[in-house]
C-alpha positions as a Python dict, from the first residue, in 0.01 Angstrom:
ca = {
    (1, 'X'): (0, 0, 0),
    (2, 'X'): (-120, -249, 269),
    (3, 'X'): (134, -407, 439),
    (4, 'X'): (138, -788, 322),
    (5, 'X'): (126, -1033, 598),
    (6, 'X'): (-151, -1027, 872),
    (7, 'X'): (-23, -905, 1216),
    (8, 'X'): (90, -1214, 1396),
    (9, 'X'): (-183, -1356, 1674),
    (10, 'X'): (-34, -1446, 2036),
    (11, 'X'): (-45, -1819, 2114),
    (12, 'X'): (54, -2016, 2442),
    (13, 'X'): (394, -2223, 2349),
    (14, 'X'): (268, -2553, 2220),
    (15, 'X'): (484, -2735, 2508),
    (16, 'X'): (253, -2558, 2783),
    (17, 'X'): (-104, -2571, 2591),
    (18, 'X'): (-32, -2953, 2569),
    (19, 'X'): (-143, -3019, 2923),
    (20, 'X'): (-322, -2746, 2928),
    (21, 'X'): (-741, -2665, 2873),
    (22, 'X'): (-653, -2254, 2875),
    (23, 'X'): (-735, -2103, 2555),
    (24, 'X'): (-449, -2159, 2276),
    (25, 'X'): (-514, -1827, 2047),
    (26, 'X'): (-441, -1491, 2308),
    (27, 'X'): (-591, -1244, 2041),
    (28, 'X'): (-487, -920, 1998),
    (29, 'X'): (-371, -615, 2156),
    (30, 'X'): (-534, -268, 2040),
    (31, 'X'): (-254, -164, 1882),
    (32, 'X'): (-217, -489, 1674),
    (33, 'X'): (-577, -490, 1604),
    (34, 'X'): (-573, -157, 1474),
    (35, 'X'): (-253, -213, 1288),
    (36, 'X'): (-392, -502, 1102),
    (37, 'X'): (-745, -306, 1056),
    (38, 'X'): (-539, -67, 850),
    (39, 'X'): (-394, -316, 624),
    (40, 'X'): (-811, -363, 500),
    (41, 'X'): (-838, -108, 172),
    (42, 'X'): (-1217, -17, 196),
    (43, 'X'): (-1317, -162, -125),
    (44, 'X'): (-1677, -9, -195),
    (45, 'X'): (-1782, -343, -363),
    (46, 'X'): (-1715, -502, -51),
    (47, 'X'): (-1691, -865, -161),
    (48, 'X'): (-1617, -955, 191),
    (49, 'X'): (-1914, -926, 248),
    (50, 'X'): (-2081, -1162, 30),
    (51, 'X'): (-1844, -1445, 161),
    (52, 'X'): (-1994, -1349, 526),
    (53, 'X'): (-2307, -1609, 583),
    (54, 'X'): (-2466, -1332, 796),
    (55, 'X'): (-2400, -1013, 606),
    (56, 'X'): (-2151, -822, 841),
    (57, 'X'): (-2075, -455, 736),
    (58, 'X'): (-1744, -607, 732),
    (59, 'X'): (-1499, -272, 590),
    (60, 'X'): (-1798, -96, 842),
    (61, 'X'): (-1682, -243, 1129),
    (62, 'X'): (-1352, -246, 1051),
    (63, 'X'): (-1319, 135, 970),
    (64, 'X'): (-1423, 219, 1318),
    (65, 'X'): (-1184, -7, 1487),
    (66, 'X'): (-918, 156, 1310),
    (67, 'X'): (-1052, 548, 1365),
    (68, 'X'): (-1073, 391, 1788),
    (69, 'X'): (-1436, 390, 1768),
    (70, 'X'): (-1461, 63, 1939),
    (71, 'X'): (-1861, 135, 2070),
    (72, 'X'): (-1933, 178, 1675),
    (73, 'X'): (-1748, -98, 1562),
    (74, 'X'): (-1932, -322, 1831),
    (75, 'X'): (-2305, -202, 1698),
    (76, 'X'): (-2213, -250, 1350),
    (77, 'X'): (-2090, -640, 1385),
    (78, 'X'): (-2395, -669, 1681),
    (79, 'X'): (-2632, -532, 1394),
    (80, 'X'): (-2575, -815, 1208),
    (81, 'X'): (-2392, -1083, 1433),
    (82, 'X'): (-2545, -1201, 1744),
    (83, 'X'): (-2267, -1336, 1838),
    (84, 'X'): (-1948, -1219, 1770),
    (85, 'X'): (-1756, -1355, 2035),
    (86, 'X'): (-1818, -1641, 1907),
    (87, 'X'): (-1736, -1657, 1545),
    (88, 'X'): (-1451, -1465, 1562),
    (89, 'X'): (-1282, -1753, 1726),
    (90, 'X'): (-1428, -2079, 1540),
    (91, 'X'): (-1590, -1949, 1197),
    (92, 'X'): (-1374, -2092, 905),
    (93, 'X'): (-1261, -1693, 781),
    (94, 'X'): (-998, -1850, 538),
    (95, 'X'): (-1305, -2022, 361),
    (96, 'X'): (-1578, -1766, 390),
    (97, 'X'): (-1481, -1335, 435),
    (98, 'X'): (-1134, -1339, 397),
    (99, 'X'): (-1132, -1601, 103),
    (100, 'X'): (-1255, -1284, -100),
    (101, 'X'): (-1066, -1040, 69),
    (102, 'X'): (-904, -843, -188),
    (103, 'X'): (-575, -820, -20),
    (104, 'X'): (-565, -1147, -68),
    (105, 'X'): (-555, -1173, -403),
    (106, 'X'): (-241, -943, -424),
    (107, 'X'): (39, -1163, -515),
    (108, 'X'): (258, -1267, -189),
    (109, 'X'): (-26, -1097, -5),
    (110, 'X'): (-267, -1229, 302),
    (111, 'X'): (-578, -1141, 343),
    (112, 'X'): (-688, -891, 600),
    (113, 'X'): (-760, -1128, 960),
    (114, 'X'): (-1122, -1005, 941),
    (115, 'X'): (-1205, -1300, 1202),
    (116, 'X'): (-892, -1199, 1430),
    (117, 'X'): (-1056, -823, 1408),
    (118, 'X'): (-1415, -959, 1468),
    (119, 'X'): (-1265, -1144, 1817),
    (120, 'X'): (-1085, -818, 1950),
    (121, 'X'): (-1401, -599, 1902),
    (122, 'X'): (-1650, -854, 2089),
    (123, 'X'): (-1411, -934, 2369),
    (124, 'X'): (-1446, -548, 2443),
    (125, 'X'): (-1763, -606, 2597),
    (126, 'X'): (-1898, -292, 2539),
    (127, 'X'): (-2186, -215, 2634),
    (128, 'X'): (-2449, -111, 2417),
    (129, 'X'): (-2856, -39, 2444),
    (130, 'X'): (-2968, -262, 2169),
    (131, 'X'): (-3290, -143, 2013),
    (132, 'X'): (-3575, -370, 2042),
    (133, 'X'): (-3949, -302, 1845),
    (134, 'X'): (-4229, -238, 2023),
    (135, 'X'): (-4402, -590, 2095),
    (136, 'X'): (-4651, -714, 1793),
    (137, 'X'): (-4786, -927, 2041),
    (138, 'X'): (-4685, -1278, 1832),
    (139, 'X'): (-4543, -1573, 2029),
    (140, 'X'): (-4246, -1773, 1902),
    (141, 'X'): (-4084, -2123, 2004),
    (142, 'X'): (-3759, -2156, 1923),
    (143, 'X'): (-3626, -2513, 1987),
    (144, 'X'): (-3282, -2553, 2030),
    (145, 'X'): (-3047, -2306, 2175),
    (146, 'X'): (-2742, -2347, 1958),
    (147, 'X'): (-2609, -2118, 1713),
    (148, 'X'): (-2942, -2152, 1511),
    (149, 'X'): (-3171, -2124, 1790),
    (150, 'X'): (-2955, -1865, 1966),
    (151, 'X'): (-2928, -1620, 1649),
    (152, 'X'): (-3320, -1670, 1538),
    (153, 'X'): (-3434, -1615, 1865),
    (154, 'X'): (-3246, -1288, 1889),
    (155, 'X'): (-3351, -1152, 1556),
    (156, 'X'): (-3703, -1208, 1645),
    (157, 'X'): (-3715, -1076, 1957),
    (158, 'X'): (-3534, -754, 1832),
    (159, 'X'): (-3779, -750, 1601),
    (160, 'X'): (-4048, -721, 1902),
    (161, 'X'): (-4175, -1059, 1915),
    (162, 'X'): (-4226, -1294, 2240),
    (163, 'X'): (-3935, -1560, 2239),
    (164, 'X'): (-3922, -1892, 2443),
    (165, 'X'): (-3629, -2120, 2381),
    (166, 'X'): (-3631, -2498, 2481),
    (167, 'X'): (-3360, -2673, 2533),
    (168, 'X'): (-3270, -3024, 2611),
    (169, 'X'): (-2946, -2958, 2816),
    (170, 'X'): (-2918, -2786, 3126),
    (171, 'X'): (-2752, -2467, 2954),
    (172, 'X'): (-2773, -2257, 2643),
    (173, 'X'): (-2531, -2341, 2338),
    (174, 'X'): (-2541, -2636, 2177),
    (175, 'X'): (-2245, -2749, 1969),
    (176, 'X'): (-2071, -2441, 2153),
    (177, 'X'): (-2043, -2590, 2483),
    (178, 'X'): (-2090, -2974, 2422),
    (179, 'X'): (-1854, -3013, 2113),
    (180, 'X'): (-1589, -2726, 2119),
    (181, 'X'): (-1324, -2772, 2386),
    (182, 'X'): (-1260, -2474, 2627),
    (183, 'X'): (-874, -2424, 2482),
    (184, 'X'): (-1086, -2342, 2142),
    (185, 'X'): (-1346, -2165, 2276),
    (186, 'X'): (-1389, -2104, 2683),
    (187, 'X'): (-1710, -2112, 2761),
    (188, 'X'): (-1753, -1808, 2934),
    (189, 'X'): (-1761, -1672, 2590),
    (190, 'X'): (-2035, -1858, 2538),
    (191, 'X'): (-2209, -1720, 2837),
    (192, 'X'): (-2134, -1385, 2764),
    (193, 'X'): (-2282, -1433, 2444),
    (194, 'X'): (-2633, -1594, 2541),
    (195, 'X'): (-2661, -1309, 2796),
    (196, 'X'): (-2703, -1080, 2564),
    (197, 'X'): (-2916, -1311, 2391),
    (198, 'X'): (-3121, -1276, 2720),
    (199, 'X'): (-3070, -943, 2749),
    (200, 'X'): (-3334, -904, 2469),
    (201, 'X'): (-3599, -1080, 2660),
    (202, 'X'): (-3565, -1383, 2513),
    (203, 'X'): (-3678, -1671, 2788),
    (204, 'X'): (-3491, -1987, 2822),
    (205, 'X'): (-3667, -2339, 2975),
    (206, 'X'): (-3412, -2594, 2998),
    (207, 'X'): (-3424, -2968, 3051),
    (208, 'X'): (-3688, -2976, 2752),
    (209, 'X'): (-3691, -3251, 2566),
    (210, 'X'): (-3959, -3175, 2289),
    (211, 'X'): (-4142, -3467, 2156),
    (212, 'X'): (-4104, -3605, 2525),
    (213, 'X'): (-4113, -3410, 2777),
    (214, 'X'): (-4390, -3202, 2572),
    (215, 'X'): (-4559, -3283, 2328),
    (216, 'X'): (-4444, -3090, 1902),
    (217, 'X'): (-4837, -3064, 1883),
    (218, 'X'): (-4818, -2866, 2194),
    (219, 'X'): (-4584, -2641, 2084),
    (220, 'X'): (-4765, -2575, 1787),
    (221, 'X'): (-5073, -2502, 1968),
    (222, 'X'): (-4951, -2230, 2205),
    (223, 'X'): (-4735, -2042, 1986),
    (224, 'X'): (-4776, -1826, 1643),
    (225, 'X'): (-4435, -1999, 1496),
    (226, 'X'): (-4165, -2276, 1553),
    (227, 'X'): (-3822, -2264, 1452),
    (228, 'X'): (-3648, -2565, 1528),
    (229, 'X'): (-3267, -2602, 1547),
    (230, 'X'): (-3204, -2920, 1749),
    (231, 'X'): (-2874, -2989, 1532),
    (232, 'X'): (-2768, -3321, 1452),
    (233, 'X'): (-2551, -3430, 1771),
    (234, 'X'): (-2612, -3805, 1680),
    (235, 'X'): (-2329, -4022, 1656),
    (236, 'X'): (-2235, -4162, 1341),
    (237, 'X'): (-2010, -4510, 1330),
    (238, 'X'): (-1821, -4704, 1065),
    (239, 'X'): (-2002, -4983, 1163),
    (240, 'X'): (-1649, -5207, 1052),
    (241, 'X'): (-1613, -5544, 1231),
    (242, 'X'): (-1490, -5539, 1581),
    (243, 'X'): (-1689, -5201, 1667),
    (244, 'X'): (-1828, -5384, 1988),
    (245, 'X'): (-1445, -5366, 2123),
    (246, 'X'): (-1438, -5207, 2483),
    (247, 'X'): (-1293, -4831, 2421),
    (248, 'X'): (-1399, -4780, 2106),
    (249, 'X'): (-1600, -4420, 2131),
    (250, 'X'): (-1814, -4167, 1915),
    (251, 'X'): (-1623, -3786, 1927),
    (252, 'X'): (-2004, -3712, 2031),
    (253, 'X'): (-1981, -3889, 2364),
    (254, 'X'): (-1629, -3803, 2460),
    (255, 'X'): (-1642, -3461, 2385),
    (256, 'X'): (-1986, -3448, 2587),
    (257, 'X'): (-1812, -3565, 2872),
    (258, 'X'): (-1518, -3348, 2863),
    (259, 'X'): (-1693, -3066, 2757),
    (260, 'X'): (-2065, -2995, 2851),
    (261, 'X'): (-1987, -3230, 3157),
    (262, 'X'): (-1674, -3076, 3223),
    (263, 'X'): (-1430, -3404, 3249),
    (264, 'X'): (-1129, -3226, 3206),
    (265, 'X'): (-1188, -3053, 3548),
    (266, 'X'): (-1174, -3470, 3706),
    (267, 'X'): (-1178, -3468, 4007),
    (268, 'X'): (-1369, -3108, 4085),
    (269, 'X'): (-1656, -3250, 3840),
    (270, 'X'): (-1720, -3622, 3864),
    (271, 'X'): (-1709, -3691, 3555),
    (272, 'X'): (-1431, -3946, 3478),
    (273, 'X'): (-1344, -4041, 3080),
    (274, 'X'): (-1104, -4316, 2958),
    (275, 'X'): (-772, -4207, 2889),
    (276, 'X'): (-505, -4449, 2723),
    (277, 'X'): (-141, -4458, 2628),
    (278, 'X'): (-217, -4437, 2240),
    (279, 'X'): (-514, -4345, 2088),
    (280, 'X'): (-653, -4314, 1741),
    (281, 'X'): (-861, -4085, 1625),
    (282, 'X'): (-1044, -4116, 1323),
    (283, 'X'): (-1151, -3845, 1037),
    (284, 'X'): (-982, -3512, 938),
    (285, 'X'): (-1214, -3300, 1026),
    (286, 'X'): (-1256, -2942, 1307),
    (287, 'X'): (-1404, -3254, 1532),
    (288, 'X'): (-1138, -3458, 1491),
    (289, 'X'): (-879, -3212, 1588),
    (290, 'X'): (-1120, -3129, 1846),
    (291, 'X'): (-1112, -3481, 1990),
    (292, 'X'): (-743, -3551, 1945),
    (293, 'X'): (-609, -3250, 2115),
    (294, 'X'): (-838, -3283, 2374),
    (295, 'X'): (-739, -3685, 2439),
    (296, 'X'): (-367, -3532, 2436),
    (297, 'X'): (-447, -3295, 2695),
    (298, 'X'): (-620, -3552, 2915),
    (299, 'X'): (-281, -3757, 2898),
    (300, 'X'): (-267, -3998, 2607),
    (301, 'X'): (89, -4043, 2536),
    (302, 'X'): (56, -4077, 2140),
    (303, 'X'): (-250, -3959, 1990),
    (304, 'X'): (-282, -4062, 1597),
    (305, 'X'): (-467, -3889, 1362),
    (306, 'X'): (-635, -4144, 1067),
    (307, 'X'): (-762, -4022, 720),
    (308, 'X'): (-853, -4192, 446),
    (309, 'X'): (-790, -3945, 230),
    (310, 'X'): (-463, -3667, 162),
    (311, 'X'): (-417, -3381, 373),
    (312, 'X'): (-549, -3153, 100),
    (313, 'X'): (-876, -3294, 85),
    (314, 'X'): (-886, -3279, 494),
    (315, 'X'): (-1205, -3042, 579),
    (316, 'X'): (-1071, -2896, 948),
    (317, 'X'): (-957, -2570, 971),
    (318, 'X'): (-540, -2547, 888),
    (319, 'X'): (-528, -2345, 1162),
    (320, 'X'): (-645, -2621, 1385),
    (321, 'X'): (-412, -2882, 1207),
    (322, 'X'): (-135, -2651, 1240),
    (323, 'X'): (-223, -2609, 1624),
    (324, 'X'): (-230, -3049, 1621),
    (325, 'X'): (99, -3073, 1470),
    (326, 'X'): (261, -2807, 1731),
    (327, 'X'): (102, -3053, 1981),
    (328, 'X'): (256, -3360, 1863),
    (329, 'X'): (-79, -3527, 1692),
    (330, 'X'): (44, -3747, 1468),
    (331, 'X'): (-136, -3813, 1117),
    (332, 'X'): (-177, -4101, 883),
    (333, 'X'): (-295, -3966, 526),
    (334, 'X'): (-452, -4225, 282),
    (335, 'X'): (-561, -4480, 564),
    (336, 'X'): (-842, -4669, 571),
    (337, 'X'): (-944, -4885, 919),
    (338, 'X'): (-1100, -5196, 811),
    (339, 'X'): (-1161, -5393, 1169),
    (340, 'X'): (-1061, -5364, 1487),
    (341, 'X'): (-913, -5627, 1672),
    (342, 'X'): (-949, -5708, 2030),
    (343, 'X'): (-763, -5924, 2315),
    (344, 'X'): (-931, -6225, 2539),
    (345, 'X'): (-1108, -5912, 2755),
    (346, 'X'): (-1253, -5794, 2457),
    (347, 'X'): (-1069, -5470, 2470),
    (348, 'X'): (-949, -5298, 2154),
    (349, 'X'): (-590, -5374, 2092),
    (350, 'X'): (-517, -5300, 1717),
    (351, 'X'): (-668, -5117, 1414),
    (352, 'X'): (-611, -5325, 1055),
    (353, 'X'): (-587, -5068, 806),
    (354, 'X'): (-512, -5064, 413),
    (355, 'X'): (-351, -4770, 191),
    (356, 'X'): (-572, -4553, -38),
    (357, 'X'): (-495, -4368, -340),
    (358, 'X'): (-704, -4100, -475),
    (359, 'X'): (-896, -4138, -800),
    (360, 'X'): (-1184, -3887, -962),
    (361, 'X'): (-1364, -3649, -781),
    (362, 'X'): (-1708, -3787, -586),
    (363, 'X'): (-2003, -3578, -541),
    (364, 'X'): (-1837, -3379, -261),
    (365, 'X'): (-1580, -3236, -498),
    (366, 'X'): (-1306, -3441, -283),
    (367, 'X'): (-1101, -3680, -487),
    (368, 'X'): (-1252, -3995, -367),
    (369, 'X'): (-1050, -4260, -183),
    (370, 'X'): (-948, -4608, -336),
    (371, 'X'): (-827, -4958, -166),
    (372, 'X'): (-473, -5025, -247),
    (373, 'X'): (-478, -5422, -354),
    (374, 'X'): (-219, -5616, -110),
    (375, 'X'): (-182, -5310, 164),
    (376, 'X'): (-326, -5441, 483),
    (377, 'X'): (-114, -5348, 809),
    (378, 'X'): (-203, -5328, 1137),
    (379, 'X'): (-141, -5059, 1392),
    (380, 'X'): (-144, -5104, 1710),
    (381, 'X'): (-360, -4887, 1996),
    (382, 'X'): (-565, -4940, 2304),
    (383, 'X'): (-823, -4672, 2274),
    (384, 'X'): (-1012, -4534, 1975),
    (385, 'X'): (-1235, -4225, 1892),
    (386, 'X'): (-1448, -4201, 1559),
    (387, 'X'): (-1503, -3888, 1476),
    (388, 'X'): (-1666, -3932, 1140),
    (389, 'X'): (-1968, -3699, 1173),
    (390, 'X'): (-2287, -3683, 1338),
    (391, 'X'): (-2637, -3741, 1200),
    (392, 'X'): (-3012, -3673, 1317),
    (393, 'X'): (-3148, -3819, 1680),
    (394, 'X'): (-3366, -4031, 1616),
    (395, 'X'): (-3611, -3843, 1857),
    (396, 'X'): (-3739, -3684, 1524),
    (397, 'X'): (-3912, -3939, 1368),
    (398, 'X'): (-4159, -4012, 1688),
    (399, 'X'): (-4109, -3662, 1843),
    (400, 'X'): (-4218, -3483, 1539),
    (401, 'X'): (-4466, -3627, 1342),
    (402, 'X'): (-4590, -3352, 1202),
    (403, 'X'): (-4215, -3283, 1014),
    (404, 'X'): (-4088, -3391, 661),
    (405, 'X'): (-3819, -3604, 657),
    (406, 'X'): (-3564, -3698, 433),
    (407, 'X'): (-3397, -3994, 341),
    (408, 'X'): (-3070, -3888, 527),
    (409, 'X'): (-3364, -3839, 875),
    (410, 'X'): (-3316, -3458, 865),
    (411, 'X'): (-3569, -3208, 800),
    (412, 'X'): (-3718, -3125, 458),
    (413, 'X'): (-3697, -2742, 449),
    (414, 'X'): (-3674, -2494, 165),
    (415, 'X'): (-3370, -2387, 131),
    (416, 'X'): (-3420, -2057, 147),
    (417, 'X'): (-3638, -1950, 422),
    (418, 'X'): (-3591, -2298, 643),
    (419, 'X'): (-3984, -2337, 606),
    (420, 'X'): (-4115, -2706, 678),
    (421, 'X'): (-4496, -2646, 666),
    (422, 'X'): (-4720, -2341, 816),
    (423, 'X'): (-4573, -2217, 1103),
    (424, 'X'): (-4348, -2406, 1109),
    (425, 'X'): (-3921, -2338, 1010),
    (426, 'X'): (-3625, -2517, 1096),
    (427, 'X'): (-3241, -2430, 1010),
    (428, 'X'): (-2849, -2575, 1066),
    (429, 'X'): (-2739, -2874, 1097),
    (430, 'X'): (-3069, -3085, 1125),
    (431, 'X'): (-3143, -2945, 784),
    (432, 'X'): (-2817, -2916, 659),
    (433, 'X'): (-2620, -3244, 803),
    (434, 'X'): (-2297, -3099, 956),
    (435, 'X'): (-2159, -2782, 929),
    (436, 'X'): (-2023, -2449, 1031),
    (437, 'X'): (-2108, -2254, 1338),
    (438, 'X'): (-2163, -1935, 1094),
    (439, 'X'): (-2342, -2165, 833),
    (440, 'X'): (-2601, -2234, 1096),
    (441, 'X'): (-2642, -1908, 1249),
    (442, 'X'): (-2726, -1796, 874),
    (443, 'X'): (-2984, -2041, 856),
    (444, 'X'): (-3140, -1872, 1202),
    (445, 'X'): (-3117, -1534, 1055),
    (446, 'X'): (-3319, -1630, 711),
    (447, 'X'): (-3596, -1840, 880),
    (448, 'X'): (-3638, -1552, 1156),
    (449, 'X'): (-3687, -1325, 832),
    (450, 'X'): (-3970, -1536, 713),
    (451, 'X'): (-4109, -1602, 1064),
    (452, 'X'): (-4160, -1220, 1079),
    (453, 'X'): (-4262, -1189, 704),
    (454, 'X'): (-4517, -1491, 805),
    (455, 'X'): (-4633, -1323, 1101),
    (456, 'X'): (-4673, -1001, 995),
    (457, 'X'): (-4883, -1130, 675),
    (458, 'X'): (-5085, -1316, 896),
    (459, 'X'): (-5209, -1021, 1104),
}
């Protein structure tokens, strides 16, 4: 009989992490890793396995972490997971593997911490020779180097094909090292990760800005196939009166700044940021706990949390929300900002808000949110932070003319295989809108299927 609770994971005390950037979760030991590997039952269905967006041999992997074959356990998650690193630190488990763990669904049972598991094996860094196919002699652009970019480009190039990745940044990553902070994931992970990436001979130009600093049509020209996962890092804004206020900012921006441009090293990086006594930060969201634990850390003295809707309709991670409640975050359920309100210097000052109650579900499944009559208050801060979601850049529409749009400005690709038109695919979020790191990575992994199903029928 499996034991029933998951093997506790090492954390820094909330009252150090707080002015802190160091990484929050410590992982595991060996022995607790293979102490909680036991608790997993083997089930031959494996319906683990279906909840995993990129197929990992999940009871595979596991099995040899508990029999101490960690150089086993590594090639079975690398056969499947380009980055393991990676997910096993910000993938939503609870939603995805280990919602259909059976373990779980023992009564007074937890599932088996198949992400927790996944993060001991990869920090291992064991070295492995990772076969590659001989070379079919077919050139591929991958644009983007984010998850999607990152885990197409390594299937492909496993799969013997030539590999160039633009990207518009200076590094690899994407919404790795712009939008996750480094006590969530340090980003030496990251570079550990693209490495290996590398490692397969996968080339990286940087400071690419396609559509501008070359030309799509150019792209298309030289190479066989495109893949394009440029995300969709745009900022999105309520767009309520008063949004003109002086510190009033995107999550986009300030988490650029702290993150990719490495703010919260000021002054060893000169990169400053506005930091303010209290600070509200708006959505419920993995971002928004990104953004307000972050602002914490930088020094805000209060640091409120706004959501128009109850915590059980709130989309972050509850490990995250757990982690911004240890931290002192403090969150206002059912709140709706209406305008912000400014002083004589045009800097914000207050937020006027009304209450919400919940009525029927709207087409996200969520209960959607309704205006109390008569509940206007205002609450008072000095610095706010939407963090509300992102959408397209707008660099599509003149960039890539040759690309289906839709009517939300992302890319028109079947669902299935990410294909746009001939030769050309495109997967995560700038098909998708927002979503998971693992969501996108399984978008990479099915267009670089038909990339090589393309190329290979093309001869």
């Amino acid at each position: 009989m499996a034991e029933k609770f998951k093997v506790r994971m090492r954390e820094l005390d909330p009252s150090e992490r707080v002015n802190s950037f160091e990484e929050v979760a410590l992982g595991y030991t060996k022995e607790e890793a293979i102490a909680e590997a036991k608790r997993c039952l083997q089930c031959k269905h494996k319906p683990c396995v279906s909840g995993c967006p990129v197929g990992i041999d999940i009871p595979g992997f596991i099995k040899a972490l508990r029999e101490d074959d960690i150089e086993k356990s590594t090639r079975i998650l690398k056969d499947a997971n380009n980055l393991p690193a990676i997910c096993g630190r910000v993938c939503p488990q609870e939603k995805q593997c280990e919602l259909a763990c059976v373990v779980g669904k023992i009564p007074g049972s937890e599932p088996v911490a198949i992400g927790r598991l996944e993060r001991f094996v990869a920090d291992q860094n064991i070295s492995l020779e990772t076969a590659v196919k001989p070379s079919v002699n077919k050139r591929v652009a991958v644009i983007g180097a984010g998850p999607a970019g990152l885990t197409a480009a390594a299937d492909l190039a496993k799969e013997g094909f030539s590999v160039t990745v633009f990207e518009a940044f200076h590094t690899a990553g994407g919404v790795l090292v712009y939008g996750i902070p480094e006590f969530r994931l340090p980003k030496e992970i990251v570079a550990k990760e693209v490495e290996f990436v590398k490692s397969l001979g996968v080339e990286f130009r940087f400071n690419q800005i396609i559509g501008r600093t070359i030309p799509f049509e150019e792209i298309k020209n030289e190479y066989d196939a495109v893949f394009i996962g440029i995300g969709a890092g745009a900022p999105r804004f309520m767009g309520i009166p008063g949004s003109n206020h002086n510190n009033i900012f995107s999550s986009s921006e300030y988490l650029t700044r702290t993150n990719l441009m490495k703010a919260y090293l000021f002054p060893l990086y000169d990169t400053p940021v506005k930091i303010k006594d209290r600070v509200a930060v708006i959505g419920a969201g993995n971002v928004t706990m990104d953004a307000a634990r972050t602002v914490k850390r930088l020094g805000a003295k209060e640091v409120h949390v706004v959501y128009r809707r109850s915590e059980e309709e709130m989309p972050a991670r509850i490990e995250e929300y757990h982690h911004a409640v240890e931290e002192g975050i403090i969150f206002h359920w059912l709140t709706l900002p209406v305008e912000y309100i400014g002083d004589i210097n045009n800097n914000v000052t207050g937020m006027k808000c009304v209450k919400m109650t919940l009525g029927e579900p709207d087409d996200s499944g969520r209960r959607r949110p309704i205006q109390i009559e008569g509940s206007e208050f205002v609450m008072e801060v000095d610095m706010v932070i939407e963090a509300i979601g992102q959408t397209p850049n707008a660099i599509l529409k003149a960039g890539f003319p040759a690309v289906r749009l839709n009517k939300w400005g992302s890319i028109d690709a079947d669902e299935a295989s990410g294909r746009v038109d001939e030769g050309i695919y495109a997967g995560g979020d700038i098909v998708t809108g927002s979503a998971t790191v693992i969501e996108a990575m399984g978008a990479g992994k099915r267009s670089a299927r038909a990339i090589k199903s393309y190329l290979l029928r093309k001869g």
